[in-house]
VEXDREN-2710 file (C-alpha; in Angstrom, 1 decimal):
% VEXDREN-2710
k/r/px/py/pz
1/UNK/-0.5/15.3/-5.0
2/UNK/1.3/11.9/-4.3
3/UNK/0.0/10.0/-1.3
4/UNK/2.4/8.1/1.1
5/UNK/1.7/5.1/4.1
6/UNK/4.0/5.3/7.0
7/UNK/3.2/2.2/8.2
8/UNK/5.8/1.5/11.0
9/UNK/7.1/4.2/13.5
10/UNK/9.0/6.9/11.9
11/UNK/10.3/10.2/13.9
12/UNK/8.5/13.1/13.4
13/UNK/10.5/15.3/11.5
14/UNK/10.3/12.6/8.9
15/UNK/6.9/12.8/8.7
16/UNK/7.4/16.8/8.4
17/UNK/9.6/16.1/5.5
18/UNK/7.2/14.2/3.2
19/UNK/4.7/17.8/3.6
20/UNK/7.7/20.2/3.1
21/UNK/8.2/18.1/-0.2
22/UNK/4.5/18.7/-1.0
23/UNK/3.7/15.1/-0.6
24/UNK/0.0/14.0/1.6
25/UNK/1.0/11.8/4.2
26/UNK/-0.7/8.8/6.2
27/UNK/1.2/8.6/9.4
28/UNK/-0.2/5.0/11.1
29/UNK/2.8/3.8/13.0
30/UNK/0.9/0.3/14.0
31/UNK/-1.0/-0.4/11.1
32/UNK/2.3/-3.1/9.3
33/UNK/1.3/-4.9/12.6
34/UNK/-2.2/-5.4/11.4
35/UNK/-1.9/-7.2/8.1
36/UNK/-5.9/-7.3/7.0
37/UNK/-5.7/-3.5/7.7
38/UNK/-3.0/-3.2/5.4
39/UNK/-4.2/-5.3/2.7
40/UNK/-7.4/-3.2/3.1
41/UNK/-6.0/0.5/2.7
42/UNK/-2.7/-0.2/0.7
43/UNK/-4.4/0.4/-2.6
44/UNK/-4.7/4.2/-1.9
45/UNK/-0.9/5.1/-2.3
46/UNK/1.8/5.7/-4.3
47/UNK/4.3/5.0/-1.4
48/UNK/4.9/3.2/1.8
49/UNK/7.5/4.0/4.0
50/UNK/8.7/1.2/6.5
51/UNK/11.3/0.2/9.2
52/UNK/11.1/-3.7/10.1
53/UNK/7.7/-4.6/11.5
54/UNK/6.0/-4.2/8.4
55/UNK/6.0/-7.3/5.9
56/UNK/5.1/-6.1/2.2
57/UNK/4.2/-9.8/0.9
58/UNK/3.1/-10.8/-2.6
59/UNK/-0.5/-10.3/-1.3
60/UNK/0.6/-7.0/0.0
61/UNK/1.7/-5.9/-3.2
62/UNK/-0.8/-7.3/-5.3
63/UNK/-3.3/-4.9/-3.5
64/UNK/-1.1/-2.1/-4.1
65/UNK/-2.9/-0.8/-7.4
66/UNK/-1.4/2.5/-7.6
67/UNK/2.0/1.7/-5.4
68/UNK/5.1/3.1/-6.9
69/UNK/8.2/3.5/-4.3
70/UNK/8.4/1.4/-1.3
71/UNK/11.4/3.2/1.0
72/UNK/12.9/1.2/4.0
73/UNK/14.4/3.2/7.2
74/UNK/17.7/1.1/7.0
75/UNK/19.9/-1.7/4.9
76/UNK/18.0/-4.6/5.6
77/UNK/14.6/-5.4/3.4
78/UNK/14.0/-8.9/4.3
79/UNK/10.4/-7.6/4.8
80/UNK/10.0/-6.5/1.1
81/UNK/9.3/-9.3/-1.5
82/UNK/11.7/-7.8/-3.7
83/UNK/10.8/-9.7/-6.9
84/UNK/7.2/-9.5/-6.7
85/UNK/7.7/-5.8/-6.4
86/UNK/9.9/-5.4/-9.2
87/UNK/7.4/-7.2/-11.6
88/UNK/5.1/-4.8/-10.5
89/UNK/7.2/-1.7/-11.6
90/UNK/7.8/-0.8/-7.8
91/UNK/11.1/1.0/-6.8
92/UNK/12.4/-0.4/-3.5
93/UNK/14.7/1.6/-1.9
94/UNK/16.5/1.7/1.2
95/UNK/18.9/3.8/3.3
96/UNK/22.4/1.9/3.7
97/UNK/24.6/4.5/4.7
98/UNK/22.0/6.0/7.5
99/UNK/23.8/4.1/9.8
100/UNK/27.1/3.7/8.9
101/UNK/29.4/5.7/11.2
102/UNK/27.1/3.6/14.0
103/UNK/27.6/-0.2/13.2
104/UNK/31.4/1.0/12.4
105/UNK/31.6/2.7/16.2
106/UNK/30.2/-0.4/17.4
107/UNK/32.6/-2.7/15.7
108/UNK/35.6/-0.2/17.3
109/UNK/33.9/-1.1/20.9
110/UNK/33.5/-4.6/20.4
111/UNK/37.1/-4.7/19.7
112/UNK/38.5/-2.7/22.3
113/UNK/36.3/-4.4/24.9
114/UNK/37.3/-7.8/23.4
115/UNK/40.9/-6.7/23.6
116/UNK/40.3/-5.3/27.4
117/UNK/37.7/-8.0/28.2
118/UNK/35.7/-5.5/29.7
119/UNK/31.9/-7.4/29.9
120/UNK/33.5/-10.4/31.7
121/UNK/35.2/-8.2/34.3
122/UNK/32.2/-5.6/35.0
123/UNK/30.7/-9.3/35.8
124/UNK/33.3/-10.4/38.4
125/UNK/33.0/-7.2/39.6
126/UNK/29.5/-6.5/40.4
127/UNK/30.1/-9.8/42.0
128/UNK/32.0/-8.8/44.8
129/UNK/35.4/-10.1/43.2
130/UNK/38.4/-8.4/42.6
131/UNK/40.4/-10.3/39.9
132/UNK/43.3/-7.6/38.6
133/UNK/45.1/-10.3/37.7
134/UNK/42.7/-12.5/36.2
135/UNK/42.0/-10.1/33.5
136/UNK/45.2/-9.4/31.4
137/UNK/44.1/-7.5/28.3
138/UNK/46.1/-6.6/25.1
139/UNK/46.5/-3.5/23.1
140/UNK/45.5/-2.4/20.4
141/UNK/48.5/-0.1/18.9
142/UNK/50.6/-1.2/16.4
143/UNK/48.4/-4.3/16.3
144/UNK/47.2/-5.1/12.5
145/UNK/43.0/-5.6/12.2
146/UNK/42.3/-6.8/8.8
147/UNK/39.0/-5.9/7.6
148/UNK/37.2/-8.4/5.2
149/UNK/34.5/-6.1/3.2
150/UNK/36.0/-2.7/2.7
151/UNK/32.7/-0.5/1.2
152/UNK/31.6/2.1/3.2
153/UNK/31.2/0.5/7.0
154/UNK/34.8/-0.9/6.6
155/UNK/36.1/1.8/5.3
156/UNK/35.3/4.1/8.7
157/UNK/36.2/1.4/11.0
158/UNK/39.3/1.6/9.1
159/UNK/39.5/4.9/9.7
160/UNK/39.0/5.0/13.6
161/UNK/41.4/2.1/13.5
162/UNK/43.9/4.1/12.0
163/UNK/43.6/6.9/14.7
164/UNK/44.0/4.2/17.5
165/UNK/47.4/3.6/15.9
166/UNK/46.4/0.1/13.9
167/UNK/48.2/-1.1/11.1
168/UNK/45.1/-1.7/8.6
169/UNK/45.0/-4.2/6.0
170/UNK/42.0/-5.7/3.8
171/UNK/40.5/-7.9/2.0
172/UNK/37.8/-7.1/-0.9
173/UNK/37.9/-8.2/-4.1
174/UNK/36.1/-4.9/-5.1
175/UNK/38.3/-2.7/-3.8
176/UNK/40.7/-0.7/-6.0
177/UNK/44.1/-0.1/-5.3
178/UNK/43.5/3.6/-5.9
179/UNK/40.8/3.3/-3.3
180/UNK/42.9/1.6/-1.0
181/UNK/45.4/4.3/-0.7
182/UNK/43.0/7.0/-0.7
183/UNK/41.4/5.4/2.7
184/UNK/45.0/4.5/4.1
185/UNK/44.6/0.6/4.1
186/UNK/46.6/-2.5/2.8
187/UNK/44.6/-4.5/0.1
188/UNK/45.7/-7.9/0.2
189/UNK/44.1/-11.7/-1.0
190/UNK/42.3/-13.0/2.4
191/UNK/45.1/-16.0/3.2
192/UNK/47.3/-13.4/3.7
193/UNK/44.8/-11.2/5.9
194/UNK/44.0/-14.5/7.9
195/UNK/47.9/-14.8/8.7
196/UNK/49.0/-11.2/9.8
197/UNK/45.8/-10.1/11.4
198/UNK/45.2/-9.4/15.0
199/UNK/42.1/-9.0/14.9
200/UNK/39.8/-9.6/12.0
201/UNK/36.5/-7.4/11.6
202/UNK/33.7/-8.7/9.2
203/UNK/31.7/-6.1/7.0
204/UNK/30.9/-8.0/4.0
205/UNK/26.9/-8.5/3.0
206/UNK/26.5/-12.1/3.0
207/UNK/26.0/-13.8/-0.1
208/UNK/26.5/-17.2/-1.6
209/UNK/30.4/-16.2/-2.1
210/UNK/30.6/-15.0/1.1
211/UNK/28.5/-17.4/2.9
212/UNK/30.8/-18.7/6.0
213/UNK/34.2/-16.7/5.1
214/UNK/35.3/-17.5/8.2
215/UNK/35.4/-21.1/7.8
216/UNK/37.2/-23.7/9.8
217/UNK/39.9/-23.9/6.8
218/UNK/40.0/-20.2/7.0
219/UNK/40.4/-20.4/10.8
220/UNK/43.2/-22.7/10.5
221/UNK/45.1/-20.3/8.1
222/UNK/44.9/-17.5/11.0
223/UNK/47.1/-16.5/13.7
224/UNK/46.9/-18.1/16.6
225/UNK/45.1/-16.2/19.4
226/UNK/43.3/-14.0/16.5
227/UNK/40.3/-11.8/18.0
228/UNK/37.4/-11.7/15.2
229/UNK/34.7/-9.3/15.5
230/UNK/31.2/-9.6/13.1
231/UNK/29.4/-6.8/13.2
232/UNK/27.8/-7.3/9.2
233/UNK/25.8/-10.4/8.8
234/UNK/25.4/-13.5/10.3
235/UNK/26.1/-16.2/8.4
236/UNK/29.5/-15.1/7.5
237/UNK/31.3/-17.2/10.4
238/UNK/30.4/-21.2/10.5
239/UNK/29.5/-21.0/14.4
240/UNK/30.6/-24.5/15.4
241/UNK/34.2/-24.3/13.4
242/UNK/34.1/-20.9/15.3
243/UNK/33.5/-22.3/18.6
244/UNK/35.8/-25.1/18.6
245/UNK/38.7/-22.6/17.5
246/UNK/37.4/-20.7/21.3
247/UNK/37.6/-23.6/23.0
248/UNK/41.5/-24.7/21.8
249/UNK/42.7/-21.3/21.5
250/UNK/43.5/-21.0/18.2
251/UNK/41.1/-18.0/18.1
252/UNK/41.3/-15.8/21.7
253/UNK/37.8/-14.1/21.6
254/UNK/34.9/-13.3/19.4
255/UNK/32.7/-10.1/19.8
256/UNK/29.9/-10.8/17.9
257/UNK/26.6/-8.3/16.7
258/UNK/25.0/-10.9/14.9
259/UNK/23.7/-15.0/14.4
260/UNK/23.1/-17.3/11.6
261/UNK/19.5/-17.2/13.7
262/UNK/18.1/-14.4/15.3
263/UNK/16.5/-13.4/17.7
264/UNK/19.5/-15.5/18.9
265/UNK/17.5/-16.7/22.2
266/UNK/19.8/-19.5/22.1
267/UNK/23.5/-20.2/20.7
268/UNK/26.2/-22.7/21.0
269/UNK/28.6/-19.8/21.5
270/UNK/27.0/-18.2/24.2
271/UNK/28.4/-20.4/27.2
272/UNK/32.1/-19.7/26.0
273/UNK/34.0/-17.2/28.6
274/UNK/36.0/-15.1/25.5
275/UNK/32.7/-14.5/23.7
276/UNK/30.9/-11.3/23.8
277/UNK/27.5/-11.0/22.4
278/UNK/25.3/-8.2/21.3
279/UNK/21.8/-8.0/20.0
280/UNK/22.2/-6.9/17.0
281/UNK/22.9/-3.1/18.2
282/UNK/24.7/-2.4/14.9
283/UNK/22.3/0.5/13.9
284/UNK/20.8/1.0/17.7
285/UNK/21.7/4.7/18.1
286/UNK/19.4/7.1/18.6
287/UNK/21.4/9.1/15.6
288/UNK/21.2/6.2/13.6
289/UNK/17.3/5.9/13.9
290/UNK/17.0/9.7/12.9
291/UNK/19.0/9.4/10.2
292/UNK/17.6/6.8/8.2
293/UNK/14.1/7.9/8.8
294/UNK/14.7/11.0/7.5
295/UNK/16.7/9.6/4.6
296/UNK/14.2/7.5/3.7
297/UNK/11.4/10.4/3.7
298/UNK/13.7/12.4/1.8
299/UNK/14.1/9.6/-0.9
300/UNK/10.8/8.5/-1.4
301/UNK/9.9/12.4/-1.9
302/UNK/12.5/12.8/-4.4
303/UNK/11.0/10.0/-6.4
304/UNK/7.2/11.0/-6.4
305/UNK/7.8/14.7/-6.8
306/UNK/11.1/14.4/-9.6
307/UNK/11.8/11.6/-10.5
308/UNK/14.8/11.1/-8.3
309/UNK/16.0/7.4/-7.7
310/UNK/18.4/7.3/-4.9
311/UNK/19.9/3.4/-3.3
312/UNK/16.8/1.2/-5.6
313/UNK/17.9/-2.1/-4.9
314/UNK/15.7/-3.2/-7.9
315/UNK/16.4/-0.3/-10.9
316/UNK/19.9/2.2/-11.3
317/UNK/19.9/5.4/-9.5
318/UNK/19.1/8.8/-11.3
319/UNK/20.3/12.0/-9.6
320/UNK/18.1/15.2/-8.8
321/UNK/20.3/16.8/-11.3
322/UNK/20.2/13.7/-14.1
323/UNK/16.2/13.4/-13.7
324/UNK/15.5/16.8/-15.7
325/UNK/18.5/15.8/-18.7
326/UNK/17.5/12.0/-18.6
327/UNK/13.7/12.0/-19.0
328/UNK/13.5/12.8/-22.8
329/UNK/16.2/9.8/-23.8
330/UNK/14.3/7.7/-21.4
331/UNK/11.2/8.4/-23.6
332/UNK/13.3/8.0/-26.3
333/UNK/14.7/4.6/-25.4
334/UNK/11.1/3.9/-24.9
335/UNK/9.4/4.4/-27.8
336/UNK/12.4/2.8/-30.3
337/UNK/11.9/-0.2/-28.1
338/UNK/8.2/0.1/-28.5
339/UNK/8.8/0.7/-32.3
340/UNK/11.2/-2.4/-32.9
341/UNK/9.0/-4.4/-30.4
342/UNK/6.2/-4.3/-32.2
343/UNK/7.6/-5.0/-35.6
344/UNK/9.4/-8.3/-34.4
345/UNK/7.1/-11.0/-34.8
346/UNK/9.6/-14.2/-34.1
347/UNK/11.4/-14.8/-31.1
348/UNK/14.1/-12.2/-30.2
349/UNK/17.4/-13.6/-29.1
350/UNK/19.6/-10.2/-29.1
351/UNK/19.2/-6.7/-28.4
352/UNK/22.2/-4.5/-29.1
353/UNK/21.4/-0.8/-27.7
354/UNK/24.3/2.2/-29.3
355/UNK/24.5/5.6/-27.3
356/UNK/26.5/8.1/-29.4
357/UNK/27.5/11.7/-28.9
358/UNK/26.5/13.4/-25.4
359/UNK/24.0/11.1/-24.3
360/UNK/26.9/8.4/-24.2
361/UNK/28.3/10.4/-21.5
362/UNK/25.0/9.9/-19.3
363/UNK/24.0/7.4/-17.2
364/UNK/22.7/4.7/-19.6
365/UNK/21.2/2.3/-17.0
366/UNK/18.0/3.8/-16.8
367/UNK/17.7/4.3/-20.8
368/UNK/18.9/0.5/-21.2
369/UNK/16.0/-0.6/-18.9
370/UNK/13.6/1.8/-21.3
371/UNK/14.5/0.8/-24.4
372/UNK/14.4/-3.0/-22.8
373/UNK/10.8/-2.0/-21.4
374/UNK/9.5/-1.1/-25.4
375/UNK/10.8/-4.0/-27.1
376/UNK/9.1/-6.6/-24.5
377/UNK/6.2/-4.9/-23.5
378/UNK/4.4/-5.7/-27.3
379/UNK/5.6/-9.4/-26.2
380/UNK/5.1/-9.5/-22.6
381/UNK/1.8/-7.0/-20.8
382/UNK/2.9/-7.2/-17.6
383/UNK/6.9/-6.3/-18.1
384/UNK/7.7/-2.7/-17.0
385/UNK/10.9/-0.9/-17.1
386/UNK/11.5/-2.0/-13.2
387/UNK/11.0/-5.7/-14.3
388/UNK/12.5/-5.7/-17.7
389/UNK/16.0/-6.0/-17.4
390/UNK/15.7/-9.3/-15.7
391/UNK/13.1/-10.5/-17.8
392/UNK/15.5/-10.1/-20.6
393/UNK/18.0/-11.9/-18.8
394/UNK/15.6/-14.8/-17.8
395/UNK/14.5/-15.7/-21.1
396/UNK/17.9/-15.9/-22.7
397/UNK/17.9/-12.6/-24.7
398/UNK/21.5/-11.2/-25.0
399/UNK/22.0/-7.5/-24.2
400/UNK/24.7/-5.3/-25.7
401/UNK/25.4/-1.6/-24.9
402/UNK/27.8/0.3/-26.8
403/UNK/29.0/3.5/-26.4
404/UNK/31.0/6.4/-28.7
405/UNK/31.9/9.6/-29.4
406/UNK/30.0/11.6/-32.1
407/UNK/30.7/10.2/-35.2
408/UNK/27.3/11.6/-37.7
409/UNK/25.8/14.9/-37.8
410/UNK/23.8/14.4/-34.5
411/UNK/25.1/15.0/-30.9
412/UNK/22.9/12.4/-29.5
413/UNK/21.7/9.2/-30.8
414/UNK/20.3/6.0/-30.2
415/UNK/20.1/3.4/-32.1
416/UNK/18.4/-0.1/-31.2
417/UNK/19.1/-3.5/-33.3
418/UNK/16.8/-6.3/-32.2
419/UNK/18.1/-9.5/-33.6
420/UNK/15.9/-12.4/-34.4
421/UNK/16.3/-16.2/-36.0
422/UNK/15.5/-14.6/-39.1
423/UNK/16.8/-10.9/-39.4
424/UNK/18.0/-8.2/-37.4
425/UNK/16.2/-4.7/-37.6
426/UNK/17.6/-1.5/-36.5
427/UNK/16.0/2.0/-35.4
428/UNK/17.5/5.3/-34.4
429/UNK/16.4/7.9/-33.1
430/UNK/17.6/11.7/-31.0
431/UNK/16.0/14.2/-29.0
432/UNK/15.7/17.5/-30.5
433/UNK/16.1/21.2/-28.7
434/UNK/12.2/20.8/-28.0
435/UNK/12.6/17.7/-25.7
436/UNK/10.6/15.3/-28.3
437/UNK/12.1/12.0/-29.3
438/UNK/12.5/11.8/-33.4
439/UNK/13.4/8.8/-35.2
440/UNK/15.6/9.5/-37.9
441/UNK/16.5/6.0/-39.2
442/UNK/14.9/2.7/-40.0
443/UNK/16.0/-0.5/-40.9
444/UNK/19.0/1.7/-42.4
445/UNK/16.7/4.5/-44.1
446/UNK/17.7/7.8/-43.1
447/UNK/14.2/9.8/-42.4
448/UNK/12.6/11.9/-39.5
449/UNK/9.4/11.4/-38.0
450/UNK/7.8/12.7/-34.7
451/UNK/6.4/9.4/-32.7
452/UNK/2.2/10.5/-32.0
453/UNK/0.3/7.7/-30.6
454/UNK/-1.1/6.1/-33.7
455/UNK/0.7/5.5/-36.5
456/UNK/0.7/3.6/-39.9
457/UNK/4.0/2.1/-41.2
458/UNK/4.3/0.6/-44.6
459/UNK/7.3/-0.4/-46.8
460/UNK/6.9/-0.9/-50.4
461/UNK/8.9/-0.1/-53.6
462/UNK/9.7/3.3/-53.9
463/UNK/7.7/4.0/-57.9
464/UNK/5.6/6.6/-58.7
465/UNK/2.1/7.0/-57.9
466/UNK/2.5/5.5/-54.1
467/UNK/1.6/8.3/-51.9
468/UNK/-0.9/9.5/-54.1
469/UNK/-2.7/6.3/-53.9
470/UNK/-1.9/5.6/-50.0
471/UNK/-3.3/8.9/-49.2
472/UNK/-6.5/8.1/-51.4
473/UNK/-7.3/5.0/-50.1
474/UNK/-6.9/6.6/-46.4
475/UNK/-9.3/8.8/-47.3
476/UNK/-11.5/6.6/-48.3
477/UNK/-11.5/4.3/-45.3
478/UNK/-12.3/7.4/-42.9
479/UNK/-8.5/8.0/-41.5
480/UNK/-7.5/11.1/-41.7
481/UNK/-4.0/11.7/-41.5
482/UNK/-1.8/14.0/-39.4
483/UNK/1.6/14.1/-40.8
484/UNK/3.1/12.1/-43.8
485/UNK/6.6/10.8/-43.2
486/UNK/9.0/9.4/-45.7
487/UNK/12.4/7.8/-46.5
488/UNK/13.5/5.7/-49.2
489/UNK/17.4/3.7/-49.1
490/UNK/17.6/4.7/-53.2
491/UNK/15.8/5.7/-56.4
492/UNK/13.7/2.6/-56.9
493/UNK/14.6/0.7/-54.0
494/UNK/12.9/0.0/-51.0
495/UNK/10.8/3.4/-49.1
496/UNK/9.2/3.8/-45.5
497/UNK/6.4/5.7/-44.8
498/UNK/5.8/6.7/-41.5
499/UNK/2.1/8.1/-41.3
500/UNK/0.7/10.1/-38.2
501/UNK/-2.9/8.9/-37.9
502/UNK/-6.3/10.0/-36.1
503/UNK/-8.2/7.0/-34.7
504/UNK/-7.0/3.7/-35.4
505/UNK/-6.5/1.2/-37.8
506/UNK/-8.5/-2.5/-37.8
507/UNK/-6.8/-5.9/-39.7
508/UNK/-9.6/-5.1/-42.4
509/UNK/-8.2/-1.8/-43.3
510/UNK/-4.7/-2.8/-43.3
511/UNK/-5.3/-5.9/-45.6
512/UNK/-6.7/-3.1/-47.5
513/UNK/-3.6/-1.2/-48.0
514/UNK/-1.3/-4.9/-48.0
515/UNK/-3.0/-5.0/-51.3
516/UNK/-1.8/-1.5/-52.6
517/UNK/0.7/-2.2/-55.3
518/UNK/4.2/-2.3/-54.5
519/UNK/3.6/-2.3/-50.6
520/UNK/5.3/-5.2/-49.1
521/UNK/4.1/-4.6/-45.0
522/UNK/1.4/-2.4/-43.4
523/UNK/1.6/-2.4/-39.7
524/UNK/-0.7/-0.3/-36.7
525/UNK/2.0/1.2/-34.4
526/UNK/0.5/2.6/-31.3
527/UNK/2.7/4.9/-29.1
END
């Protein structure tokens, strides 16, 4: 039975949900506060479920021995050392559309009490003043909000926009046009948002690209006595260009969730009279809080009990209903990366993975990061199938995926080239009614041969007398063999054997059957 670590507070139905899934479960809602504690008990699981408080370091991790899944209750996972965890083979996950339908509600009241000023005149009057006139607002109807970052969050406030009569428009360069007129909106380029927009309404993540958006150029382009509301990220508005547009009244107001630094005890923006400022409430509704939690127990459950990968920030997503079709072309990714892995001996520089027939139809991701995983691991101890895609793409090795229609006699099929500065080498393989991955093709030899976890491969000249002499000489060195596999490209050309062993095979013994006549490699493959 898998074992998870609640480590920060979690509701308890969550809890609940991690023993309905048959899963043992340590609820210790204090214990990320007490980071010796941790370090001390962390080895014990296979997961950890965590909101905010808890910080999973590289320390952290590296105490983790048996650690598998790490699941944060909500978007943000500043607090997982993302990397370190993906070297270690650990799924991080997180929950990002738990709170959706809140940080989008907030965004539509941050408008509508920018556009009323409503937190400036409950001021005034719990002061004893009555300024009606002090307080003209605007409406909202037939107003146009341009939304920068249409995903998910945008798209609902998009959505409550249109039922308060908004004309919508937005800018995302991921957003199809298909898309766009599914959710009702306008896609446009974001010079033309900053000129016809109202009000402008930030729900981008913030990355180097969009890393101040809202710039002082971009300010400049708007129209003046533009309302912007940020609700996503800070970091996405340059504060001071931001400020001085308040101040001239080039922009009218600003409602803002979040800072470039929080906690925000301090800002340049909070002494402005059209600003309204929130600490970071985004996700803070009661609704919110349940729903990730439980999200986050049902994810982490999926994972340890089937397989399931649901919103991994650091490996592709595999569906309840994938995880049962998947896991035997997964293997067999595996093991023809492990095969071609450990018959490369120079420095790979391309690998060059073909789906054909019905597994090209599936998701390939995970199968990629396999086959990746058996090529490097030979090389590399410490890759996994997490870590392996990027380890590929760190040291230069070019990956190409291909995929077709059935075009031989197999419905599904593999086949892996790994290119080197000398040669490339290819291996194929399918996955028969009975689940097991065969290879049926090396280095362009057509053969078929069940993978068992020691095995002798030799190539020689295909002449009479070789097995006979192969099988002798096993004999006589104490291996006994299982199955006896062979191919061979013509009559007298080059021949494969692929030979199921018991035990193992020293360098002794396989100088021993280098020296066989007409064999030209002898190799120990270990599955």
């Amino acid at each position: 039975m898998p074992k998870v670590l609640v480590s920060d507070k979690l509701s308890p139905t969550a809890v609940q949900i991690f023993k309905d899934n048959g899963v043992e479960v340590d609820y210790l809602p204090d214990l990320g506060k007490d980071k010796e504690k941790l370090l001390e008990v962390i080895g014990q699981y296979d997961g950890l479920a965590i909101r905010s408080a808890t910080k999973v370091t590289e320390k952290v991790l590296a105490a983790a021995t048996n650690l598998k899944v790490i699941g944060r209750a909500g978007i943000g996972v500043d607090n997982v050392d993302i990397p370190a965890a993906t070297k270690k083979g650990i799924i991080v996950m997180n929950t990002p559309f738990g709170n959706s339908i809140t940080t989008a509600e907030h965004a539509i009241s941050m408008m509508l009490s920018l556009a009323r000023q409503i937190p400036e005149a409950d001021a005034s009057t719990r002061a004893g003043k009555w300024e009606k006139n002090r307080f003209m607002g605007v409406e909202v109807t037939s107003k146009v909000l341009g939304i920068v970052g249409c995903g998910n969050i945008g798209a609902i406030v998009a959505d409550r926009a249109q039922g308060l009569r908004m004309k919508v428009i937005a800018f995302d360069p991921f957003l199809t046009p298909e898309r766009a007129l599914e959710i009702g909106v306008e896609k446009v380029e974001l010079d033309d948002l900053l000129a016809r927009a109202d009000f402008i309404t930030l729900h981008t993540p913030l990355t180097e690209q969009t890393r101040n958006v809202i710039s002082a150029e971009a300010i400049a382009k708007a129209k003046k006595g533009v309302r912007i509301i940020n609700c996503a990220r800070g970091g996405l508005i340059d504060e001071a260009a931001l400020g001085e547009a308040l101040k001239s009244g080039q922009v009218a107001g600003a409602a803002l969730d979040v800072f470039l630094e929080e906690p925000a005890s301090a800002n340049l923006l909070f002494d402005l009279p059209n600003v309204i400022a929130t600490p970071h409430l985004g996700a803070s509704t009661s609704e919110a809080q349940e729903n990730v939690a439980l999200q986050v127990a049902e994810q982490i459950s999926a994972y340890l009990m089937s397989g399931e990968i649901t919103n991994a920030l650091n490996f592709p997503s595999i569906s309840a209903e994938e995880a049962p079709r998947l896991t035997p072309f997964i293997k067999l990714a595996e093991v023809l990366g492990s095969f071609a892995g450990q018959m490369t001996e120079t420095s790979i520089q391309t690998i060059k993975i073909e789906f054909e027939g019905n597994v090209a139809a599936m998701n390939t991701k995970p199968m990629v990061a396999a086959a990746l995983h058996g090529v490097l691991k030979p090389l590399l101890e410490e890759v996994n199938m997490v870590s392996a895609p990027q380890v590929a793409k760190d040291r230069g090795v070019g990956v190409e995926v291909v995929t077709r229609e059935q075009q031989g006699a197999y419905e599904n099929y593999i086949r892996l080239t790994i290119g080197t500065e000398r040669q490339e080498r290819a291996i194929a393989g399918t996955v028969f009614a009975s689940g097991k991955p065969r290879v049926i093709q090396v280095k362009n030899i057509n053969m078929e041969a069940e993978l068992t976890p020691s095995m002798l491969y030799v190539t020689n000249e295909d002449k009479p007398g070789h097995i006979g002499r192969l099988g002798t000489l096993l004999g006589t060195l104490g291996i006994n063999i299982a199955n006896f596999n062979l191919g061979r490209a013509e009559v007298g050309s080059d021949a494969i054997a692929l030979v199921s062993i018991d035990g193992t095979l020293n360098e002794k013994q396989l100088a021993e059957i280098t020296a066989l006549p007409g064999v030209k490699q002898a190799k120990a493959l270990k599955f």
